[in-house]
C-alpha positions in Angstrom: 0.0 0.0 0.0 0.9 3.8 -0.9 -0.5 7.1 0.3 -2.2 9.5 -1.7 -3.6 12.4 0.1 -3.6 10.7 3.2 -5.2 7.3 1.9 -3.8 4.4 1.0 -3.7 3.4 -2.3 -4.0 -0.6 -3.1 -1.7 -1.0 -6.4 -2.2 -5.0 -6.6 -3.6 -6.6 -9.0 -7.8 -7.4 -8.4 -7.7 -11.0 -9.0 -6.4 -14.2 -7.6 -3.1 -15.9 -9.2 -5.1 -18.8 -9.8 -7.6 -16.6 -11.9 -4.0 -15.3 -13.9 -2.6 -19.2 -14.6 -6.7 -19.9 -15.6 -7.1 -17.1 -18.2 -3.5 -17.9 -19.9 -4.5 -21.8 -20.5 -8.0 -20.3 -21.6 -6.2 -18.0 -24.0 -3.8 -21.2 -25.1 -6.6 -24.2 -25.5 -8.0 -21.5 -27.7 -5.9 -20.5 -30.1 -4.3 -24.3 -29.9 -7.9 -25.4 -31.2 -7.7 -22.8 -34.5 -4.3 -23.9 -34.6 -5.7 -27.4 -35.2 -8.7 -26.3 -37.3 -6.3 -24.1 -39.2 -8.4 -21.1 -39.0 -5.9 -18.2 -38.8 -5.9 -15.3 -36.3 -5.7 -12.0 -37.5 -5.5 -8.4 -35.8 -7.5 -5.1 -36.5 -7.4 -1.9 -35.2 -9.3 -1.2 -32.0 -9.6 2.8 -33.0 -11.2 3.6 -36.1 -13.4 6.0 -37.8 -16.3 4.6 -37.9 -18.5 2.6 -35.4 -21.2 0.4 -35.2 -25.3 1.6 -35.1 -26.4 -0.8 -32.7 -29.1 1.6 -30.6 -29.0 -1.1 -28.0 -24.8 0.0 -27.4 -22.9 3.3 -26.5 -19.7 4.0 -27.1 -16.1 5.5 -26.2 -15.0 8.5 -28.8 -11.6 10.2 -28.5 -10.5 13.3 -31.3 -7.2 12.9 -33.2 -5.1 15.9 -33.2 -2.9 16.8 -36.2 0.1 19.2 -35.2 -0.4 22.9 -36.9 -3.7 21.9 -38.2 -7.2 22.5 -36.6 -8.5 19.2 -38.7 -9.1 17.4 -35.6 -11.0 13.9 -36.4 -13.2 11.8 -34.2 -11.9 8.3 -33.5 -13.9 5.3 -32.1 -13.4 2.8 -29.9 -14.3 -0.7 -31.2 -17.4 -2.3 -29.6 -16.3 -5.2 -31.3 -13.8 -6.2 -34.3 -16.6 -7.7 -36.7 -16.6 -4.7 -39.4 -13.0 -4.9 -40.0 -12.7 -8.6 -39.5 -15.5 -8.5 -42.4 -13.8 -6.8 -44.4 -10.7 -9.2 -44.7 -13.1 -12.2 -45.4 -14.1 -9.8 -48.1 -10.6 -9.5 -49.5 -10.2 -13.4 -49.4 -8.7 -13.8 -46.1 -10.6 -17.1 -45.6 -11.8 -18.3 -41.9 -10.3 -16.1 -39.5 -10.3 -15.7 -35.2 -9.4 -12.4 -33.4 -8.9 -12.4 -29.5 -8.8 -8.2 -28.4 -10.2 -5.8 -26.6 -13.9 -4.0 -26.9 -15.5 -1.3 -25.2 -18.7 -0.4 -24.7 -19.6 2.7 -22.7 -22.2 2.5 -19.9 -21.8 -1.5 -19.0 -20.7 -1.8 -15.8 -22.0 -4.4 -13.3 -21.5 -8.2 -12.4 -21.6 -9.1 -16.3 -19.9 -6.1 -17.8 -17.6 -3.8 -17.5 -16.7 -1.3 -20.0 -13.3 -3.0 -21.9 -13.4 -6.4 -22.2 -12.0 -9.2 -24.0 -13.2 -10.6 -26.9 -12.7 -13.6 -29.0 -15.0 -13.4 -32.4 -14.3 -16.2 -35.6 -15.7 -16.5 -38.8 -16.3 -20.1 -40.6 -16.3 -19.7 -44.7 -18.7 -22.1 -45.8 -20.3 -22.7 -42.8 -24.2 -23.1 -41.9 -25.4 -22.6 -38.4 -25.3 -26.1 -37.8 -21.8 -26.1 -38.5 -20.9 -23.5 -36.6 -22.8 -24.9 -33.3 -21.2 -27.8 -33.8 -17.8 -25.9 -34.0 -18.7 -23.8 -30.8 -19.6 -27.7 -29.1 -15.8 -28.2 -29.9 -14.2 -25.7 -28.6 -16.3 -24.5 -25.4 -17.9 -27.5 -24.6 -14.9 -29.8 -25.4 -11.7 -27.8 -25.3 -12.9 -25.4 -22.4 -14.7 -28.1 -20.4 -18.2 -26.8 -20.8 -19.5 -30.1 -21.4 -18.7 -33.2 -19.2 -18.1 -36.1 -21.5 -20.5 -37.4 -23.4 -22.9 -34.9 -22.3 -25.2 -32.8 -24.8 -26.0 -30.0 -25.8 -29.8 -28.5 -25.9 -30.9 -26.6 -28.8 -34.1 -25.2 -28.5 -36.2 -22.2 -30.8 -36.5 -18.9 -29.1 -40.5 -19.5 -29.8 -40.7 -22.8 -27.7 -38.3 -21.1 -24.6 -40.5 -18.7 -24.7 -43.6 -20.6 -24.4 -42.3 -22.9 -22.1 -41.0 -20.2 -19.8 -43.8 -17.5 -20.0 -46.8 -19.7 -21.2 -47.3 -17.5 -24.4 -46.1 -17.4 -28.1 -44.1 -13.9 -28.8 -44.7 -14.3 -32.2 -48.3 -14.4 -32.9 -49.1 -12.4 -29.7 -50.4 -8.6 -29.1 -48.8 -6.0 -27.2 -52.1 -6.7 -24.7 -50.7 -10.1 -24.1 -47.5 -8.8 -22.9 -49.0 -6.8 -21.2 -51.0 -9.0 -18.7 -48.1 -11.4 -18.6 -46.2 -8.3 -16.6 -49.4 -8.0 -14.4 -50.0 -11.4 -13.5 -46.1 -11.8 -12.5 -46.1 -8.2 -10.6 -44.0 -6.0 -13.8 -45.3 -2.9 -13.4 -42.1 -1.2 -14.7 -42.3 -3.1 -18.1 -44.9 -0.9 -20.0 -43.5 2.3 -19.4 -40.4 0.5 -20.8 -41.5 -1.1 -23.5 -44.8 0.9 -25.0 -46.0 -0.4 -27.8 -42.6 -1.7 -29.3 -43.2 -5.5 -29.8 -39.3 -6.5 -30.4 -38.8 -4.4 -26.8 -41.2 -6.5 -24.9 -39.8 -9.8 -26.7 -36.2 -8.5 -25.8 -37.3 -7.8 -22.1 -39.2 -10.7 -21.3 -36.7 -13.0 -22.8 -33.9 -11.5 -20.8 -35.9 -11.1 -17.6 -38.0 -14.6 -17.6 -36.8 -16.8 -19.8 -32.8 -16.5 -20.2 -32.1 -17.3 -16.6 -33.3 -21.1 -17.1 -31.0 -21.6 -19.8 -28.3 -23.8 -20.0 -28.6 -25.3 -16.4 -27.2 -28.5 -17.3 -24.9 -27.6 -20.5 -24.4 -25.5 -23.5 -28.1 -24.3 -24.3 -27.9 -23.1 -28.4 -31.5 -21.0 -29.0 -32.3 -20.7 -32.6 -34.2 -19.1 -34.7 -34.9 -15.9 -33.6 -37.5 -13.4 -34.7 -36.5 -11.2 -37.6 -37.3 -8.7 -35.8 -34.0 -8.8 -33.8 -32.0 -9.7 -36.8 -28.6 -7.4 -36.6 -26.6 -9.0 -38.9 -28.0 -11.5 -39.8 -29.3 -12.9 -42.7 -33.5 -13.1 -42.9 -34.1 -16.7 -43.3 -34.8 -18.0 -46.9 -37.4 -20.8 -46.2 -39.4 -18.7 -43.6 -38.9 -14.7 -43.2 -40.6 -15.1 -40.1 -36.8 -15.5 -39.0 -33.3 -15.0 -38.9 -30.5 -16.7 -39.3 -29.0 -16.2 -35.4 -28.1 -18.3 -32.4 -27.2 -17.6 -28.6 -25.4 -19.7 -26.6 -26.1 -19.6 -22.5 -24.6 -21.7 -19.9 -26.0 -21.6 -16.6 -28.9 -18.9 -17.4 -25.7 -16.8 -18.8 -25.8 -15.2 -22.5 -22.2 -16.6 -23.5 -22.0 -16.3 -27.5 -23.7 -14.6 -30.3 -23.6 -16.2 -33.6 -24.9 -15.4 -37.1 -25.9 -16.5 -40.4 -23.6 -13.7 -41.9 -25.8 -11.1 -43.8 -24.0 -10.5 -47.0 -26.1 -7.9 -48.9 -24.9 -4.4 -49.3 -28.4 -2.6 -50.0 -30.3 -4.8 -46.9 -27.1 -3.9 -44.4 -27.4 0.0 -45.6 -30.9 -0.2 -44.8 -30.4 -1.6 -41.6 -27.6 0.9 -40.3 -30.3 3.7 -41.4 -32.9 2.2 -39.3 -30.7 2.0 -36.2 -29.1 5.9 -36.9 -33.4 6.6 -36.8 -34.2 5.0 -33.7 -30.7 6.5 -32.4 -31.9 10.0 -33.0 -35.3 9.5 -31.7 -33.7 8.5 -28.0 -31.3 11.1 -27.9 -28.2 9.2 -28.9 -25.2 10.4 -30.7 -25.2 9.3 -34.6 -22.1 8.2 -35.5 -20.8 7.8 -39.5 -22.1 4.9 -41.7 -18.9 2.7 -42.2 -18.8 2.9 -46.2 -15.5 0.9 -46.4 -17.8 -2.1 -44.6 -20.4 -1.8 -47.0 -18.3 -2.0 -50.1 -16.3 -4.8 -49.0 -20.1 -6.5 -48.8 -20.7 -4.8 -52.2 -17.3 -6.3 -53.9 -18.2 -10.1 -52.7 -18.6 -11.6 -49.2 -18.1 -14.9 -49.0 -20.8 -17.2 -47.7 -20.3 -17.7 -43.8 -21.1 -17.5 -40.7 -19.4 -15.9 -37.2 -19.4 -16.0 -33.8 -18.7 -13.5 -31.0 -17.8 -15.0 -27.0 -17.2 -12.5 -24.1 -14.1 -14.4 -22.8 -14.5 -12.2 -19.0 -17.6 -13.8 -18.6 -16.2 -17.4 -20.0 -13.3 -17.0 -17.6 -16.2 -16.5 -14.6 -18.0 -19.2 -15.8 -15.2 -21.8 -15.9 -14.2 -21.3 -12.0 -17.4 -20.2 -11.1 -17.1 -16.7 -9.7 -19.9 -14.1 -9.1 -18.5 -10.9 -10.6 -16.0 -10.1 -13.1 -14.3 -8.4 -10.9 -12.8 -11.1 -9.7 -11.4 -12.0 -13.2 -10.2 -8.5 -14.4 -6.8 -8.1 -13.6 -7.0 -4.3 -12.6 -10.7 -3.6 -12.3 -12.4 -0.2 -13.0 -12.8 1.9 -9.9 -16.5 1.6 -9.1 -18.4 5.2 -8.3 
């Protein structure tokens, strides 16, 4: 301990050594795993000059300064590497894994904090079912997820949500929702939600139904509405849908995995739909990222990708409450 002003100051590092040795064989069974599957790892900038639209994420901005000039830019931290990881697939990289940093402003609590690590691959070819079979492999298998023999569960976000709140969130009006929060004592959720249906799905799914997830194993929910699409491709054989998966272990959102949307005019569309709903609550609106959309435009290969908060992972594997206690210098809390 030091003294700053009188107080002692605790310079050691917030987590155990046993939490140290834990993350660096985390880190090593991983990449040893693409090693295997010959999948490369690549590295991209972490400050760029664009961002994502996501309305559901804030973010960290910084200006560049340019000596003798009063050209300042605005830079942006990376909420996650997936635009320029995108763009190499685009210019033939083939399948490709990146462990960095993100940051995401405003996420602070047991299951955030605002950097983070990140590990995020991409599979050229690959189908959903590939890829969940890919994510069995290496979290279930080479992490120790799964005891062996054990299976997974893969269930539709339709039928965990009827099992777990008694109602279909597909066919049902907002009145439904509604007096579900009644009957269960949410008296909070309408002034939340309105009359936004992909708000009440989002809620109740995160408040009622995610925490019975994955009690026993990897839990792999499918086919989500296309309502909460992000990049994802719309399903083909039934727009009802898209083309994403999330992965939960023990009532824990783990991994987010898509069906890799690969149309320049539909992602365009999108972004300007997020910048929309960004300026109706207030929230900054950052740049369109032009050099993502024409590396869609010039070709993007057929694939899907995968993105796993390895913080949380690392809590998960040795079962601690907080990611505090896996941070090696944690964030000062207010």
């Amino acid at each position: 301990m030091s003294e700053s002003a009188g107080l002692p100051i605790d310079w050691r590092p917030g987590c155990s050594l046993a939490v140290l040795q834990k993350r660096a064989w985390m880190l090593a069974r991983i990449r040893s795993y693409f090693e295997r599957q010959r999948v490369m790892e690549v590295e991209t900038p972490t400050l760029c000059h664009t961002i994502g639209t996501d309305p559901n994420l804030d973010f960290f901005s910084t200006e560049l300064k340019f000596e003798g000039s009063s050209d300042d830019q605005i830079l942006y931290l990376q909420t996650s590497p997936e635009y320029s990881m995108k763009r190499l697939l685009a210019a033939g990289s083939g399948s490709i894994y990146q462990i960095c940093k993100a940051y995401r402003n405003g996420e602070f609590g047991r299951w955030h904090n605002p950097e983070f690590t990140i590990l995020e691959w991409y599979r050229v070819g690959y189908d959903l079912d590939l890829l969940i079979e890919d994510i069995n492999r290496l979290l279930g298998q080479a992490l120790g997820l799964s005891r062996p023999g054990q299976e997974s569960e893969r269930i539709s976000y339709r039928q965990a949500f009827i099992r777990h709140c008694g109602f279909d969130p597909l066919s049902a009006g907002i009145a439904e929702f509604i007096n579900y929060c009644e009957q269960v004592g949410d008296l909070s959720a309408l002034a939340l939600c309105g009359n936004d249906r992909r708000l009440w799905q989002e809620y109740l799914f995160g408040l009622r139904v995610q925490p019975h997830l994955g009690k026993t194993g990897l839990c792999f929910v499918t086919n989500y509405p296309a309502n909460q699409c992000a990049m994802a491709r719309i399903r083909a054989d039934d727009p009802r849908f898209a083309d994403r998966i999330e992965v939960f272990y023990g009532g824990v959102e783990l991994a987010n995995g898509f069906g890799e949307l690969n149309c320049e005019q539909e992602q365009r569309k999108r972004f300007q739909r997020d910048l929309k709903i960004r300026a109706e609550t207030g929230k900054t609106l950052p740049p369109i990222d032009e050099r993502f959309l024409a590396a869609l435009a010039a070709g993007f290969p057929d694939c899907s990708g995968v993105a796993v908060g390895l913080d949380r992972l690392l809590m998960l594997l040795m079962n601690l409450s907080s990611l505090d206690e896996v941070l090696t210098f944690s964030l000062p809390r207010a």
